[in-house]
N, C-alpha and C positions, 0 to 999 in steps of 0.2 A: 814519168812511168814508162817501163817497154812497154812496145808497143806487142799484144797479144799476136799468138800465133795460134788460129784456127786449130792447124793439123794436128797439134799439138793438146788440142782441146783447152786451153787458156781461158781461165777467167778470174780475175784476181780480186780476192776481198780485199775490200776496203772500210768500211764498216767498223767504226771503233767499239759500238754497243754489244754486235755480234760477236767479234775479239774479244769482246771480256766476257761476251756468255759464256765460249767457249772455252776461255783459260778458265774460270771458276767451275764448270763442269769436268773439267780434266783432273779437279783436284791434287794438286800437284803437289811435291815435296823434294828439299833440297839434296834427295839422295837421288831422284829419278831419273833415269837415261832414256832421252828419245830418239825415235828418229821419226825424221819429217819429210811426208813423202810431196813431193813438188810445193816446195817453198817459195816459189814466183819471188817478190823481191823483198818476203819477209816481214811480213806485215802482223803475221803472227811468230815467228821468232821471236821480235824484238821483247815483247810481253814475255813472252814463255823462256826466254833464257833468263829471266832477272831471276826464275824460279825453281829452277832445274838444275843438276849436277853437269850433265853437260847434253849438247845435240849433233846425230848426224846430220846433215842436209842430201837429200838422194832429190837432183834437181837436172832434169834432161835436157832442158834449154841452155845450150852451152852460150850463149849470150848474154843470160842472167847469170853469170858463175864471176865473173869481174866485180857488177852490183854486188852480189853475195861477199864475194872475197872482200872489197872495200868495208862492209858495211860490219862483220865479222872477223875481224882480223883477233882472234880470240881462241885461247889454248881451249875454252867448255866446246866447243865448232869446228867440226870434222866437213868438209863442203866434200862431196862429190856430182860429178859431169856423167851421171849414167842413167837411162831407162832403168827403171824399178826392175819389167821385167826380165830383164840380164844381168844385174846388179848379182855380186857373190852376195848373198845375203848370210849364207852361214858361217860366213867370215864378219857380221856386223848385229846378227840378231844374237847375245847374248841372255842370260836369265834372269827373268823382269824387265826385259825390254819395253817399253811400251812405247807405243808408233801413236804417230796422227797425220792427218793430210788433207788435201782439198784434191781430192783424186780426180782424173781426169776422166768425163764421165764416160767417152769413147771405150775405154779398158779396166773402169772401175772395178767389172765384175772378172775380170782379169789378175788381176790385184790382188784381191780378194782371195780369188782359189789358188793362188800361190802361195799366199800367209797362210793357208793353212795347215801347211805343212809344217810350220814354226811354230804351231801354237802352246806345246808344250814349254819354251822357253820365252812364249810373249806374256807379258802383264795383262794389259788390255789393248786394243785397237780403238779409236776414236777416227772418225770420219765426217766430212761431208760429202755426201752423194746425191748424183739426179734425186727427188722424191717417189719416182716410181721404182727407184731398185731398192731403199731403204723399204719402201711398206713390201716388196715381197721378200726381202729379208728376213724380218718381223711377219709376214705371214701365218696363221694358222691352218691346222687342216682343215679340210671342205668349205677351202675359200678357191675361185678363182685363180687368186695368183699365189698363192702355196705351189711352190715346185721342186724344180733341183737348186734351184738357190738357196732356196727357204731350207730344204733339209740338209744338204750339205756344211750352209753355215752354221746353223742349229744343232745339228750334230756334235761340235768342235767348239761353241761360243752360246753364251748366255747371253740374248741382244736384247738392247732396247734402243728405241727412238726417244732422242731426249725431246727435238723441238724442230720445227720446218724453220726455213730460210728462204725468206723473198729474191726473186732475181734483182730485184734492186741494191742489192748489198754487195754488187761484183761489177767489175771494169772486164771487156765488153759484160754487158748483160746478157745472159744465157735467157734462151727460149722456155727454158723450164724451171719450175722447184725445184729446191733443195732441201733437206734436213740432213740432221748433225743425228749420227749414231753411235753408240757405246756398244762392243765386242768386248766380252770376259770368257777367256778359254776356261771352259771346263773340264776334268779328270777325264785323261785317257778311257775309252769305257770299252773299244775293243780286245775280243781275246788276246790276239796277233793280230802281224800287219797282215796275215791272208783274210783272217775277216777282215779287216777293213778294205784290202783293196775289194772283195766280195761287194762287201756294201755300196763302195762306189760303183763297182758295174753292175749292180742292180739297181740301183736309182739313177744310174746315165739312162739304162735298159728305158726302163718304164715308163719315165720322162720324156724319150725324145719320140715316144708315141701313147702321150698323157689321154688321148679317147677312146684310147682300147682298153679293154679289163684285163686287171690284173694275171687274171691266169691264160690269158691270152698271148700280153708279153711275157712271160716267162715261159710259154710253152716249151718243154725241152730243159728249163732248168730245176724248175721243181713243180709238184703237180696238183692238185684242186683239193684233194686229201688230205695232204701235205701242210698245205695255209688252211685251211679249216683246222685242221691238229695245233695250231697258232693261234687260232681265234681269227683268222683273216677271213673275209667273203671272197671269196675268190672273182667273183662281178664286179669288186669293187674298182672304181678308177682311181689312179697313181697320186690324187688329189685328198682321196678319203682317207688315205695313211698315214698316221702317225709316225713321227720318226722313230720311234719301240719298234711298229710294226717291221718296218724296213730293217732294224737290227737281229729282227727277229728271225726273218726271213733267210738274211746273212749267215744267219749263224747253221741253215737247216738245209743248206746246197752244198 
């Protein structure tokens, strides 16, 4: 096995039980096209190609690309030697794409806000991530960790946590949990891309100062009267909101 690279955030399943959880919650079919994001030395490829139409590999460890190349020498397996996040992606995300990966949890949430820009031409997203970025994914409102993760993913995908993962099912063993998540984009629901960009800067807004009320951070964008005319309390903290209410809001500046 290579030997992991920290910086790199590396931790490689190995786990034959968890590999078939995982291929049988992907529910797979012989028309499907994936791409798989950090395929370490393929441990889940191997499974997942007997089932699939074809796969990219987007794999940054240019020292795992030989491993790969040997192991795949195969017209369904496109390998490439790139960061996700520099990767032309709209040169490789087609429609019905659907992605999976063991994301590195450093930039997980990284990842993440860049596929969503794809979502209209993604199927679904499958993951495994840290357990504390997957529950505030899944997050509801007036929980604690309901945030800008929680709404922004939410927003764009219908999530579910399918199941947790012991650190013990990975080479090195990571400090923390993991669970395996299901992303299904759902119907574009903004007017225009001006509301939507709206909506993201009003939940970066109100988020990156989530103990101030509502009409506090917004002061200057729209006024107490305004989100009362919405049904919002304008006392209310950035945590009490629904993601309606934040499209709401969007739509009213």
């Amino acid at each position: 096995m290579q030997k992991h690279k920290k910086r790199l955030g590396q931790h490689f399943l190995h786990d034959k039980n968890i590999i078939n959880k995982i291929i049988k919650n992907l529910k797979t079919s012989t028309k499907d096209t994936f791409i798989e994001i950090g395929p370490g030395e393929g441990a889940l490829t191997t499974p997942l190609l007997k089932e699939v139409k074809s796969i990219i590999l987007i794999e940054k460890d240019k020292d795992l690309i030989p491993i790969l190349e040997e192991k795949y020498n195969d017209k369904k397996v496109k390998i490439i030697n790139k960061d996700i996040l520099k990767c032309e992606l709209s040169n490789l995300i087609k429609k019905n794409t659907r992605i999976v990966g063991n994301l590195p949890y450093n930039i997980s949430t990284e990842i993440i806000f860049r596929l969503l820009t794809f979502s209209k031409d993604i199927q679904d997203l499958h993951f495994m991530l840290q357990k504390e970025v997957v529950d505030r994914i899944v997050a509801d409102p007036g929980t604690k960790i309901y945030g800008r993760l929680s709404v922004m993913t939410q927003v764009y995908f219908t999530v579910k946590k399918l199941f947790d993962i012991s650190p013990n099912v990975f080479i090195p063993r990571p400090k923390v949990d993991s669970a395996y998540i299901r992303l299904v984009p759902k119907d574009y629901i903004f007017n225009s891309l001006e509301h939507e960009k709206k909506f993201r800067d009003i939940v970066n807004t109100v988020f990156s100062a989530r103990r101030k009320m509502i009409k506090t951070s917004l002061k200057g964008i729209i006024d107490s009267q305004a989100l009362q005319e919405i049904s919002i309390e304008p006392s209310s903290r950035p945590e009490a909101l629904s993601i309606q209410n934040y499209i709401d809001i969007s739509k009213n500046v």
